[in-house]
C-alpha positions, 0 to 999 in steps of 0.5 A: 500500500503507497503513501501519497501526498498528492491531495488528487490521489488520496481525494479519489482513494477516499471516494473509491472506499467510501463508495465500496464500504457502502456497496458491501454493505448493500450486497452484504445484507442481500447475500447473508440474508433471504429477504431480498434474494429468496422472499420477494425483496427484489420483485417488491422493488421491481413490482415498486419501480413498474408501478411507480416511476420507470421510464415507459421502455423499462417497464416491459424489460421489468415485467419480463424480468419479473416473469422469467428471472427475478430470483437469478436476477435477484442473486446477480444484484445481491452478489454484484453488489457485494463484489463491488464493494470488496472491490473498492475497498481493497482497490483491486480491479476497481475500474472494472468493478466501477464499470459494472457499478456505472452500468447498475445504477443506469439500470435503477435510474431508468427504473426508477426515476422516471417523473413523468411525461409533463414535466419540467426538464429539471425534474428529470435530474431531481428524480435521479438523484438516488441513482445519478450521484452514484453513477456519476462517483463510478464515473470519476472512478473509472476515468480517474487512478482509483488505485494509485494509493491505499490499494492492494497490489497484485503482483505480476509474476513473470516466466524466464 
């Protein structure tokens, strides 16, 4: 683990563990307990979304997923989750983890913030907020060297 006094570094080490101890305990309570993955918690959410805000081409992906896959999909969440969050937190393969981070949040924006048809242009972004923040930090994680302090380093062995 490097030490560094660049404030860009560090400022983005904290971020990345920051979002990463959040995404582990998000996966942790889905993967260590039944609620989400086993009893209905996923379909709640996504049954919640199609009734209550997602973007009208959503809604037929959220019905198949309710009529063909919610318990694997249920599992692909709960298990993404978590492993994003170990991810950042020990600073191993953190752009990837942040790609498919990104790629998670688009999917609960488009889901669930949609605020209607008629409304103000600004409304979009409010109904966002839960989502957008998130993605906009994977974002910055995926462009900027989530690694380049605080992290664990794999080590490359090479053949002679």
């Amino acid at each position: 683990m490097r030490i560094s006094r660049d404030p860009n570094a560090v400022a983005l080490a904290v971020l990345r563990i920051t979002v990463g101890m959040f995404f582990a305990v998000f996966g942790e309570y889905k993967v260590f307990g039944t609620g989400f993955t086993l009893h209905g918690g996923f379909e709640g959410a996504i049954r919640g979304f199609v009734h209550d805000g997602a973007y009208p081409f959503m809604v037929p992906v959220l019905n198949a997923i309710l009529a063909h896959a919610a318990t694997a999909m249920a599992f692909a969440v709960a298990y993404g989750e978590l492993l994003i969050g170990i991810s950042l937190v020990l600073g191993i393969w953190s752009r990837v983890a942040s790609f498919f981070g990104f790629l998670l949040m688009l999917a609960m924006w488009l889901s669930g913030g949609y605020p209607g048809a008629h409304v103000a242009f600004w409304r979009y972004w409010g109904a966002s907020l839960e989502w957008s923040i998130l993605a906009l930090c994977f974002a910055a994680l995926m462009i900027g060297r989530p690694e380049e302090v605080w992290a664990i380093r794999l080590r490359r062995h090479s053949q002679s």
